[in-house]
C-alpha positions, 0 to 999 in steps of 0.5 A: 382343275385348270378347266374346271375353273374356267368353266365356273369363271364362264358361268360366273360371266354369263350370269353376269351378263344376263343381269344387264339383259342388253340393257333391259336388266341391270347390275344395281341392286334396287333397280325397279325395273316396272317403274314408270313415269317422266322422272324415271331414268335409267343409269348407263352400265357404267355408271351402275358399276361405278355405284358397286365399286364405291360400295366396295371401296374398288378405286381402281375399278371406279376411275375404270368406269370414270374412264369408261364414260360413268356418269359421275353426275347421274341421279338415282331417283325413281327407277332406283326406288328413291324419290329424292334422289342420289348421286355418285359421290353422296354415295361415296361421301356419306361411306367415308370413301376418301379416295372414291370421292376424290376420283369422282371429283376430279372427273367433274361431280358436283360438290353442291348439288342438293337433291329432291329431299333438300339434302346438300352433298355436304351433309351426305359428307359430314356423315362420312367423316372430316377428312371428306368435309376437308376434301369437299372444301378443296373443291370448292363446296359451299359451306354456307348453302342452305336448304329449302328447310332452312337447313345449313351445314353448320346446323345439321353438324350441330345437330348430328353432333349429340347422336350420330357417330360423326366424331372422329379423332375427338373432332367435331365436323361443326368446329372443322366447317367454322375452321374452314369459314363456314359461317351460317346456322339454318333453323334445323334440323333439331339439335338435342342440346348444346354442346362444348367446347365449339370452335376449338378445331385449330390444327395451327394451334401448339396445344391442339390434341386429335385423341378422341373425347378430348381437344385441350388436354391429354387422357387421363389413361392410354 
């Protein structure tokens, strides 16, 4: 059994091995490798495998790869079939990968940077929960940058608010970026009504409640 098992773990290696291809391969799952142009740019292996461990939620195997020379900044655009581009902790921002993200900034990953779609990193984090925004925040993200579309992160919070599961604990990221001193709304993206109550995130306050759909009072049932 012993050998037999050796030998499925050599297949597995192999075949592994054979979709890097010395380089001409690789282990990302939409890598094109007929793309073609002066914005093609192909990731390091360790960086495409950092990408696969925060998709699996692998910590240990993410700061390996940090360890291991990952690009904690490389964008992946063309050669990865997406124009406008990606990094490695919009990735893990955006996946609710709290300790992910928390590795890749340590090691250096760039809390502002805004890619080819006028997407801020702080959005890809809005989507993936407050305790990212909160952690975006402790490395220094602008909370007041504004896009070329004239999009900022109080108004795509604003907007994401009335139909995106961005609610956690009954928390809405809007009220945690005016916590947190976020100040500016852009003029997009559109927002499908008002709603309240707005700035009641005050984790200070005696009265203030987590349970979800409820800041102020407690649930009528458990």
């Amino acid at each position: 059994m012993e050998e037999i098992m050796k030998k499925r773990q050599k297949e597995a290696d192999d075949a592994y091995e054979a979709m890097w291809d010395n380089g001409k391969g690789s282990h990302h799952p939409d890598y094109d490798p007929y793309a073609q142009g002066d914005d093609v740019h192909k990731a390091s292996r360790e960086t495409e495998e950092c990408y696969n461990a925060i998709v699996k939620n692998d910590i240990r195997k993410v700061y390996r790869k940090i360890d291991e020379g990952a690009d904690v900044n490389f964008v992946f655009g063309e050669a990865y079939r997406c124009r406008e581009g990606y990094t490695l902790l919009m990735t893990a921002a955006h996946r609710g990968r709290y300790e992910c993200c928390k590795a890749l900034l340590r090691a250096g990953a760039d809390p502002n940077y805004i890619n080819r779609g006028a997407d801020l990193t702080l959005f890809w984090a809005i989507d993936g929960g407050i305790e990212i925004i909160k952690l975006m925040h402790q490395y220094g993200v602008n909370m007041d940058a504004r896009t070329p579309k004239d999009w900022t992160p109080l108004s795509y919070c604003k907007a994401k608010g009335k139909y995106g599961a961005t609610e956690e604990k009954g928390i809405y990221p809007e009220d945690v970026l005016l916590y947190y001193g976020a100040k500016e709304y852009g003029s997009g993206p559109r927002a499908l009504g008002n709603r309240s109550p707005r700035e009641s995130y005050n984790i200070e306050s005696e009265n203030f409640i987590r349970e979800r759909g409820s800041y102020q009072n407690p649930p009528e049932h458990p």
